[in-house]
VOMARVEX-397033 format. One record per residue (C-alpha): residue in one letter; x, y, z. Coordinates in steps of 0.25 Angstrom, whole numbers, plus 5000, padded with zeros to 4 digits. Layout:
! VOMARVEX-397033
AXYZ/...
This chain:
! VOMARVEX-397033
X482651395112/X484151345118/X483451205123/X482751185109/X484051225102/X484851125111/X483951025109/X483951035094/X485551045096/X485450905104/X484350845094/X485250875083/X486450815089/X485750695094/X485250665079/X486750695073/X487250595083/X486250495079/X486650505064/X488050485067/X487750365077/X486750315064/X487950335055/X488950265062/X487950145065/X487950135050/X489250145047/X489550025056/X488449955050/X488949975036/X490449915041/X489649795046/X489249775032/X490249805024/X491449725033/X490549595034/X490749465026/X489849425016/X488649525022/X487049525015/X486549635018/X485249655025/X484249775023/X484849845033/X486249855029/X485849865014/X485049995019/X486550045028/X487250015013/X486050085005/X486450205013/X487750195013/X487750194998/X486650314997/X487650395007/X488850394998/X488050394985/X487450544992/X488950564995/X489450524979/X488250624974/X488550734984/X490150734979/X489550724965/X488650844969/X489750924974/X490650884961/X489450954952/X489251064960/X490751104962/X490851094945/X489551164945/X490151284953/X491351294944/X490551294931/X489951414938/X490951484939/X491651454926/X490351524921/X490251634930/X491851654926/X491451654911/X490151754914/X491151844922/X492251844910/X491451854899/X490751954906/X492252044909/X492552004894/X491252084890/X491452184897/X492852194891/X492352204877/X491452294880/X492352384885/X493352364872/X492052374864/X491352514872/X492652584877/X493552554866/X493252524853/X491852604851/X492852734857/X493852694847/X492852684835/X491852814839/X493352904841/X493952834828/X495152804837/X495452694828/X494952684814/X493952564809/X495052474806/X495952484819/X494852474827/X494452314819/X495852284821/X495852324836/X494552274841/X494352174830/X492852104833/X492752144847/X491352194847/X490952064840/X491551984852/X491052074862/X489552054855/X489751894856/X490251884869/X489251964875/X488151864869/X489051754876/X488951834889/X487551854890/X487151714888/X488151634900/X487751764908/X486251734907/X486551574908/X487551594920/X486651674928/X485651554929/X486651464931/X486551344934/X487451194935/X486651144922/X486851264913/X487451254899/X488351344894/X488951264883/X487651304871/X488351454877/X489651444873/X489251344861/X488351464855/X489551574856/X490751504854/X490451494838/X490451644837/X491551664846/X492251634833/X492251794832/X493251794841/X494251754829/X494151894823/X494651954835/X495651854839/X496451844824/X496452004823/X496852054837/X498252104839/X498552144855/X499552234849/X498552334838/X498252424852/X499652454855/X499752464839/X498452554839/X498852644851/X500352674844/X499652714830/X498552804838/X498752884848/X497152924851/X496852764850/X498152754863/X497552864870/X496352804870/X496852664874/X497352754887/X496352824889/X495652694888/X496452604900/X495552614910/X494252514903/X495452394903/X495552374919/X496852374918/X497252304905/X497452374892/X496552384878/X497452254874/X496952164886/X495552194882/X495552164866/X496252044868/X494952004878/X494351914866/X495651854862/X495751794877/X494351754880/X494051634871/X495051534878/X494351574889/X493051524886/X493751374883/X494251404898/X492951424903/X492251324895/X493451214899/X493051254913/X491551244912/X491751104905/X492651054915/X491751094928/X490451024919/X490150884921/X489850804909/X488550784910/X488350934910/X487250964899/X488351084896/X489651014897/X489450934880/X489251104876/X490251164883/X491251044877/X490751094864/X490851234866/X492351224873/X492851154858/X492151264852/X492851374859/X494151294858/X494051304842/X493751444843/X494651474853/X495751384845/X495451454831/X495751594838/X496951534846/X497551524830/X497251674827/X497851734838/X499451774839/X500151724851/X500151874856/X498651884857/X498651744863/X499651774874/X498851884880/X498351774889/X499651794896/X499551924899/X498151904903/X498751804913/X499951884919/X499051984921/X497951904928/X498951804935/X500351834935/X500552004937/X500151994951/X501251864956/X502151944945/X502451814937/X502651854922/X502151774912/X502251844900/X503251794891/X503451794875/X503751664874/X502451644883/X501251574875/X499751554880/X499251434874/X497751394881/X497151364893/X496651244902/X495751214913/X496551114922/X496451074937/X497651074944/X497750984960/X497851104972/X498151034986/X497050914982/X496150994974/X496050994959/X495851154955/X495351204940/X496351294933/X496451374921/X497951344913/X498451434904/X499451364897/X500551454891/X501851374884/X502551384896/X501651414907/X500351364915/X499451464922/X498451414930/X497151484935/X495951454943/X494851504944/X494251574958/X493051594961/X492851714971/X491551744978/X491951894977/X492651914965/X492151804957/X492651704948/X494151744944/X495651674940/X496751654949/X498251594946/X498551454951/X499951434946/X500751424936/X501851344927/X502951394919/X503451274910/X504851264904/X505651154896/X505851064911/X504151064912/X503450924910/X502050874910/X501650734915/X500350654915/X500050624930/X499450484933/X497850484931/X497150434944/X495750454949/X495850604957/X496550664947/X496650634931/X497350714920/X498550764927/X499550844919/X500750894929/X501750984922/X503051034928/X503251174924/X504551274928/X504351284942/X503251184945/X502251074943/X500851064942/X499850944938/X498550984930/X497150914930/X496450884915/X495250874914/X495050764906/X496050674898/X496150774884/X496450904893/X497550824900/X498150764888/X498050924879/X498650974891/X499750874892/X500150894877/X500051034877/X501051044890/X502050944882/X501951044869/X502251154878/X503251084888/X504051034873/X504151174868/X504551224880/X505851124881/X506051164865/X506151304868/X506751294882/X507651184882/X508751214874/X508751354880/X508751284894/X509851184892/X510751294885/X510651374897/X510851274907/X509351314914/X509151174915/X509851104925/X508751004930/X507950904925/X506450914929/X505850844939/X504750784939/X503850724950/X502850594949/X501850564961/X501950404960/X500850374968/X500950364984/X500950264995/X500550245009/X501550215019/X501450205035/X502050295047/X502150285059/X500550305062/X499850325048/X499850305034/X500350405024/X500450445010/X501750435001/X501750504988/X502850434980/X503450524969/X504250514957/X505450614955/X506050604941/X506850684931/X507750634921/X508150494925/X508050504939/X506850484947/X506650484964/X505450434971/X504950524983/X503950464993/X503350605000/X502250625009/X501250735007/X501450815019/X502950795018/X502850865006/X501950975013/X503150985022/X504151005010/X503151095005/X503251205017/X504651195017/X505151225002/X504051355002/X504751385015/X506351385009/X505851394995/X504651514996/X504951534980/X504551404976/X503151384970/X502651244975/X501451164973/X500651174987/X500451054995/X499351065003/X499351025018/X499250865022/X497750825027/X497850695034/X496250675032/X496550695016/X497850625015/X497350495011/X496450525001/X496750464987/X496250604981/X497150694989/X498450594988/X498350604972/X498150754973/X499550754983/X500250664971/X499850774961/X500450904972/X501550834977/X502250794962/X501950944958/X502450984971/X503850904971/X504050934955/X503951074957/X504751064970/X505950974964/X505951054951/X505951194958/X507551274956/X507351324971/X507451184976/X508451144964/X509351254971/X509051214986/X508651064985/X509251005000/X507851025007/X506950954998/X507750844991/X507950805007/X506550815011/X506050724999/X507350624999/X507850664985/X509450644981/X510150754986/X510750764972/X509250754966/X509350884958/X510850854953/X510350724947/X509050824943/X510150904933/X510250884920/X511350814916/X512150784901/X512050644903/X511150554911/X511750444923/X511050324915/X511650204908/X511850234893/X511450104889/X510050104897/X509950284891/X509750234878/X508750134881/X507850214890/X507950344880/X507250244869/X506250214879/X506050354884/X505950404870/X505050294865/X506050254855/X507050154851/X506750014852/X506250004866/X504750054864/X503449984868/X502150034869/X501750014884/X501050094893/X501350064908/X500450094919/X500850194929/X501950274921/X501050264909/X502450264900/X502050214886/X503150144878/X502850154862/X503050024855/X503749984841/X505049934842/X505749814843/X506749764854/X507749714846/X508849804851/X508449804864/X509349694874/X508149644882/X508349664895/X508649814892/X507149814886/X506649774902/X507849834911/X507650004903/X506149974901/X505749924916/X506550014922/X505850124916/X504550064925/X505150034938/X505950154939/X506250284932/X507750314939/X508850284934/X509950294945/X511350304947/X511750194956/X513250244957/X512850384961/X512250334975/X513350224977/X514450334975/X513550434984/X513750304995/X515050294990/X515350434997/X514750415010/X513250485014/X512450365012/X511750285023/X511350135024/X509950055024/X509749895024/X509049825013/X508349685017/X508549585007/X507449475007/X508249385013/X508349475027/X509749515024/X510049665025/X510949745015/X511449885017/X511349995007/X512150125009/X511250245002/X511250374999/X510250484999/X509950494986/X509750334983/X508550274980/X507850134981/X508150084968/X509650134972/X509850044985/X509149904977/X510249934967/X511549944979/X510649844986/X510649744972/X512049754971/X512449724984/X511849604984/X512249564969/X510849564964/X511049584948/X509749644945/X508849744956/X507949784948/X506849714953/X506849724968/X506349864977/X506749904990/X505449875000/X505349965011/X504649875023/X504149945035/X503349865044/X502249795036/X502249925026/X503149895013/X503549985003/X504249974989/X505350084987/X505150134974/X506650144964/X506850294968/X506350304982/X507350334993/X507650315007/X506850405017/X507150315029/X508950305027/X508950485024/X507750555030/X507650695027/X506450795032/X506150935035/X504950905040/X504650975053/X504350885064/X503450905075/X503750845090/X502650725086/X503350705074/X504650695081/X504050585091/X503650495079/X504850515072/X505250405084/X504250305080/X504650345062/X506050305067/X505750175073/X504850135059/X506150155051/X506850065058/X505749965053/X505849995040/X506649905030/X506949905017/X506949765008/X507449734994/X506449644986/X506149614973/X504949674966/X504949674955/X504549494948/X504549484934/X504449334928/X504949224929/X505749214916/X506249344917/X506549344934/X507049184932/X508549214926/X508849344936/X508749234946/X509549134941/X510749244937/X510549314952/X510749224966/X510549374972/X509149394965/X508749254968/X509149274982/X508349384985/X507049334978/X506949204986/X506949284998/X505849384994/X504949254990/X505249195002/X504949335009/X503449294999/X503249155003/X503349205018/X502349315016/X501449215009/X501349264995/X501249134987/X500249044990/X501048894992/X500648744995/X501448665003/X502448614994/X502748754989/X503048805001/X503948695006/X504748724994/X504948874997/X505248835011/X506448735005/X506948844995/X506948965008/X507748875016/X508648835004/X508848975001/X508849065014/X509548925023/X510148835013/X511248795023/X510148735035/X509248685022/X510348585018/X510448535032/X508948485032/X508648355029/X507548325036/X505948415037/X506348395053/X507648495052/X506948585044/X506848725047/X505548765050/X505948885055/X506648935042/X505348895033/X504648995042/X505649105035/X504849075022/X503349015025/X502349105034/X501849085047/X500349085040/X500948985028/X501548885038/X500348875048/X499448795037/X500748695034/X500948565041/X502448595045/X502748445047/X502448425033/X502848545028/X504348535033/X504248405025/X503948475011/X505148585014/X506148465018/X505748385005/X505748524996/X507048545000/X507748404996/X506948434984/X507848584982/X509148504988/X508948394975/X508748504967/X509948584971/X510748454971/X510348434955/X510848584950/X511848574960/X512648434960/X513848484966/X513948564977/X515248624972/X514648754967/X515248884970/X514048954982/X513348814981/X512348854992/X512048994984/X511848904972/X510848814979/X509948924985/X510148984969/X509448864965/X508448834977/X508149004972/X507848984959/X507148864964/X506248934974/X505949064964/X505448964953/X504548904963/X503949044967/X503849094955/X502648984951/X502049064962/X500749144959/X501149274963/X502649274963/X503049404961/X501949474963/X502049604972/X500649594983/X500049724988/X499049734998/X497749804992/X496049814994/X495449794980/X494149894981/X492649854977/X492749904965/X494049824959/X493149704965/X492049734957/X492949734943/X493749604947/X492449524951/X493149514964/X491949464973/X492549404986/X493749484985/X494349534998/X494649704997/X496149675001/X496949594991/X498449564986/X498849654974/X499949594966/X500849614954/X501649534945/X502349564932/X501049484927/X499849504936/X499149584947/X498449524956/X497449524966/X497649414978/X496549394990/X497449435003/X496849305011/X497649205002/X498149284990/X497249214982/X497049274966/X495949374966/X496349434952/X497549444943/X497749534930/X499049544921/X499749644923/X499849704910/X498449744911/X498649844921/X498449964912/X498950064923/X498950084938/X498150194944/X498950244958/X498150314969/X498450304983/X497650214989/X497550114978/X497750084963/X496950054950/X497249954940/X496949994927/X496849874918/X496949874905/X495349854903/X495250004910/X494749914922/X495149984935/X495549924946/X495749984958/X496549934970/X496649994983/X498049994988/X499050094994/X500450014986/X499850084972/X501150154968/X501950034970/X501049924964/X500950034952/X502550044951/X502549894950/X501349864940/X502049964932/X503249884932/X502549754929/X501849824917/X503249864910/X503749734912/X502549664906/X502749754894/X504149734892/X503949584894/X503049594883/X504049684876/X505149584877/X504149464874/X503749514859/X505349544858/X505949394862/X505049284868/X506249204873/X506249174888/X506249284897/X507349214906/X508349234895/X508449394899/X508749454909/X507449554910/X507249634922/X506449774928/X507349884932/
């Protein structure tokens, strides 16, 4: 019996191994299809890809399969919780109408007209329901997934119209009325006490007034968890607005007292055990919704009771013992600091609605579009008569001393370590006018997590669940992180406890140490009156600085009508395209005073020439901070087109306007291990490589760029060296002639001393012209000839030198000459294709292929943007795959690992890349400078060049 066992064991085994081995075999016979060139497919591989496809078609139903049977599992129990309610509610009635009223009636307790004011209609409803009971009973006990209960509820819900009666004529206070005037009717609500399970006669009669808004609940939840295709879902949509204009027509009969039993229904079921009271006078119940709120990386159904200043959620459990019941989730007080934002839409998770209530933050999921946009607007409503009522009471009080905080996840990127990849969520801190930008990792904020409910154990928190590194790169799970961690840091940086004691964490996450003084509320605001006045109309959508645009990304929509006739014209460009780059306006003289007073520390800046400047900064300063010292050092008149780039190794980066300085003040509580400590060694050594580089970012046209150059030898400077940096790296494709010429002009301008001394091609410096041409480029030139056309382009620039310059007794003659040989150089390079235009590595999927006719199309391309086009470049020899204007770039969908570009013909196309937060920020930018160019356009159509027009 042992030896058959065993050799069915090893017969088994033998045949699991074979199916791997044959798996594996066709694996390696699928990659030698799909990474070979130009392939025709024989029988047998057409076979290998005909399985290949049948496998993940079985896997697509399978999910699909799981999808119905999960919904399927829930409708079941919506129902059962409906069969077991009504069934309770029965029974309730019955006991009103059996041990009550007939008592009452056969004693003559109360006499005929006491007893219809006390129990109204109730034998009535009872008679109804009952009927209503015993038909989902007999259907839910042969239940199946295609049942219809919709003809049900559409048969009943017409004659729950009875219910009006009941509702317009019940007072809750007529018992305690009843019980003073007789004292046999008092002793027998005594003696009576033991039928109400621990409730009162009250609780039970006002059974029907409460009931009806729980059917919408259950029918909502039934609709929700029934596919559309569902032979019930059309009639139980019918049903639901049915019940909804019952339901709504009782709602206008019944006083706010009968209403607000709900409330006490709640404390009892939820809040008298954690000893929370939310019983208030000035506390209203209004209606309730089914939402699904984002646990860890799970979406989970909720009941919301919305009161006017309050959220209750609930869930529903299903236990195997005790059946289905409700359980408290959370809960959300509001006041006049609560707000509501619309979150970004994206393909894991649409409809968001986040709201910032008292003590925390919480983002709901809507169903659909309508619920998201009631809910929205009912939140708004509750949240403005909250600051009506509250505000001035506040303010003369002095209870608000902050202003709030709110938290915006801006999208992530990918950076290297020492040994891997990993995540950063970049996110917005804003309030009032200042705004900071935090780049966390995830399990850094799991970190931070432990050790605020260590020192702060009062402190109610969002839960952030533990770091999976098998689960950490999946698109899914990093949306639902963005979504944890905003709610997580808003309630964190809003909370009093770390107001009181904020040292710890404003160290851990690199905010200001000041961050919650310049969080107070303050008389007047540190911003330039004249800019106040300008940025309020915009704000307010008033005055005459009012478009009707609507930019991708921030989604801000500027209403149209007026003219621009009192409006200087650069101050249209300079208050509006600030608005789009950054949203912090800083105080420059605050920081320099900080320096002023010693505590700062040092950190170089590369110029694009290979010169170094030193910058002394402070804790609290950010990016756009140092380009503004770094600007004036040098004497560049306007900075508000050039970024700091962080370079380490071959990985760049582009700070963002708030972002700080992690690598000159390092703070962490993080707890280190002895392996930790060993690579810290190894961390240290990367910093060293790390630099930081000032560059322009920022190209607009060339009318509007052309007199900045003329007016600013710094500026011109600058830029000549970046393009040279360009021209090196092979960004423009050139002939021959061309690049001798940008080889004339780099000598002129980086060695104009050696260039005037070469009057020959023989004492040419071929060595200098490598600075400018690449090793590739200069190995298909014949150099012979080639030194020939850069010696002749330069007596062509010395002529044209000599003509604007006849004598050489100019004040900085030789600054003057490299000016002009400048302004030479960039009208020459601006002819070029793709000046100006930012490149970005990306692999265009099979899908954006198939939209763009893109037959031979390599996966990896160039992505680039200009103020006018994007652009889609073969990566072998940036040859033009496809081009679009910009302004038909409708919006920017951000995920992870890649983008969509939805076009303003609702054509998506998708873009798979890890840069996505930064080519979005910069599309954005491009987008409100084409619609203020278009603004100043139908204003003035003189020359551009005659303003002074430039992004802030």
């Amino acid at each position: 019996m042992n030896t058959q066992s065993q050799c069915s064991d090893n017969s088994s085994s033998l045949s699991d191994q074979n199916d791997r081995t044959n798996k594996m075999n066709t694996i390696a016979e699928v990659n030698s299809v799909f990474f070979s060139q130009d392939f025709t497919p024989d029988i047998g591989q057409l076979k290998i890809i005909i399985r290949i496809q049948s496998y993940f078609r079985m896997k697509l139903e399978q999910m699909k399969l799981k999808q119905i049977k999960k919904m399927a599992n829930y409708r079941r129990y919506v129902l059962q919780e409906l069969v077991e309610t009504e069934e309770n509610y029965i029974k309730d009635l019955a006991t009103i109408i059996n041990e009550v009223l007939t008592p009452i009636k056969e004693q003559e307790i109360l006499d005929e007209i006491e007893v219809k004011r006390l129990f109204i209609n109730i034998e009535q409803v009872y008679g109804l329901n009952n009927g209503f009971l015993k038909e989902i009973k007999e259907l839910f006990q042969k239940y199946h997934y295609r049942q219809c209960y919709g003809k049900v509820f559409s048969k009943y819900v017409q004659f729950f119209k009875i219910y009006y009666d009941y509702t317009s004529n019940f007072s809750v206070e007529l018992v305690d009325h009843y019980k003073r005037q007789n004292k046999e009717f008092d002793q027998f609500v005594q003696n009576s006490e033991h039928l109400y399970r621990g409730l009162n006669l009250e609780a039970f009669l006002i059974k029907p007034v409460q009931r009806l808004p729980k059917y919408i609940l259950l029918v909502k939840d039934l609709i929700k968890h029934t596919e559309k295709d569902h032979l019930d879902y059309s009639q139980l949509k019918q049903s639901l607005d049915q019940f909804i204009v019952v339901n709504t027509q009782i709602n206008n009969m019944i006083d706010r007292l009968i209403k607000n039993q709900t409330i006490f229904e709640l404390q009892r079921q939820y809040f008298d055990h954690i000893g929370e009271d939310i019983v208030q006078s000035s506390r209203d119940f209004l209606q309730t919704e089914v939402l699904s709120i984002l646990v860890y990386k799970q979406k989970k159904t909720v009941s919301v009771y919305i009161c006017n200043d309050l959220l209750i959620l609930t869930e529903r459990i299903q236990h195997p013992i005790i059946g289905t019941h409700s359980k408290l989730t959370d809960y959300l007080f509001l006041d006049c600091l609560s707000f509501c934002k619309v979150k970004a839409e994206n393909e894991f998770y649409r409809h968001q609605v986040s709201v910032k209530g008292k003590q925390k933050s919480i983002t709901f999921i809507c169903s659909d579009s309508e619920q998201k946009k009631n809910f929205m607007n009912l939140l708004e409503k509750l949240i403005l008569d909250l600051k009506e009522q509250q505000g001035q009471i506040c303010q003369s009080s002095c209870d608000i001393k902050y202003h709030p905080i709110s938290v915006n996840a801006q999208g992530v990127e990918t950076r290297q370590s020492f040994l891997k990849k990993f995540t950063v969520y970049v996110m917005n801190i804003k309030f009032a006018k200042q705004s900071f930008t935090l780049s966390v990792r995830y399990r850094n904020m799991t970190h931070l997590e432990e050790v605020i409910r260590k020192d702060f154990k009062g402190l109610d928190l969002p839960h952030l669940s533990k770091s999976q590194w098998l689960s950490n790169q999946q698109t899914a799970v990093i949306e639902g992180r963005k979504i944890i961690l905003e709610n997580f840091l808003e309630t964190l940086l809003n909370s009093d406890e770390i107001k009181n004691d904020p040292a710890k964490v404003l160290s851990y996450l690199e905010l200001p140490r000041n961050f919650y003084e310049m969080a107070q509320i303050t008389k007047e605001d540190s911003i330039d009156s004249s800019n106040k006045q300008i940025l309020q109309n915009i704000k307010n959508h008033k005055g005459s600085i009012t478009i009707e645009c609507e930019i991708p990304t921030s989604q801000q929509k500027f209403k149209s009508s007026k003219s621009l006739q009192n409006v200087d014209d650069s101050r249209v460009f300079e208050v509006a395209l600030r608005h789009a780059r950054s949203h912090t306006i800083r105080n420059s003289q605050a920081h320099r005073s900080a320096i002023m007073n010693g505590g700062g520390k040092w950190i170089e800046i590369e110029l694009m020439d290979s010169t170094t400047i030193k910058e002394q900064i402070t804790e609290d300063m950010r990016a756009i901070d140092v380009v503004e010292f770094v600007s004036n050092k040098l004497g560049l008149r306007c900075f508000d087109d050039f970024k700091l780039i962080e370079i380490n190794g071959a990985n760049t980066r582009i700070l963002d306007d708030e972002d700080s300085f992690p690598l000159a003040f390092h703070h962490s509580v993080e707890k280190q291990n002895i392996l930790g400590k060993f690579f810290n060694v190894f961390k240290d050594n990367q910093k060293c490589l790390k630099k930081m580089v000032l560059k322009k970012f920022i190209f607009l046209s060339k009318e509007i760029e052309e007199q900045e150059y003329e007016q600013d030898v710094t500026r011109l400077k600058l830029i000549c060296h970046q393009l040279f940096d360009d021209i090196y790296n092979d960004y423009f494709k050139m002939d021959i002639q061309t690049a001798s010429f940008y080889a004339a002009c780099f000598l002129f301008i980086k060695h104009i001393d050696t260039t005037y001394e070469i009057h020959s091609q023989n004492s040419l410096p071929i060595e200098q012209v490598k600075q400018i041409l690449s090793p590739k480029y200069l190995k298909g030139v014949q150099i012979n000839q080639f030194k020939i056309d850069i010696f002749h382009q330069i007596q062509i620039l010395k002529d044209y030198v000599k003509n604007i310059l006849p004598t050489q007794n100019v004040k900085d003659v030789k600054l003057k000459q490299q000016q002009i040989i400048g302004l030479k150089f960039l009208e020459k390079v601006q002819q070029e294709q793709f000046y100006g235009m930012s490149f970005y590595k990306v692999n265009i999927p099979q899908d954006t292929k198939d939209k763009l006719h893109f037959e031979k199309c390599q996966q990896e391309a160039y992505f680039g943007i200009s103020y006018q086009f994007i652009v889609l470049l073969a990566i072998q020899d940036r040859s033009l795959i496809h081009k679009t204007n910009i302004d038909e770039v409708q919006e920017v969908e951000k995920y992870p690992f890649f983008i969509t570009l939805v076009l303003k013909d609702e054509t998506k196309l998708k873009i798979d890349t890890k840069q996505g937060l930064e080519i979005s920020k910069l599309i954005e930018i491009y987008k409100l400078y084409d619609i203020y160019c278009n603004l100043f356009t139908r204003k003035n159509k003189k020359c551009y060049s005659k303003r002074r027009l430039w992004i802030v």
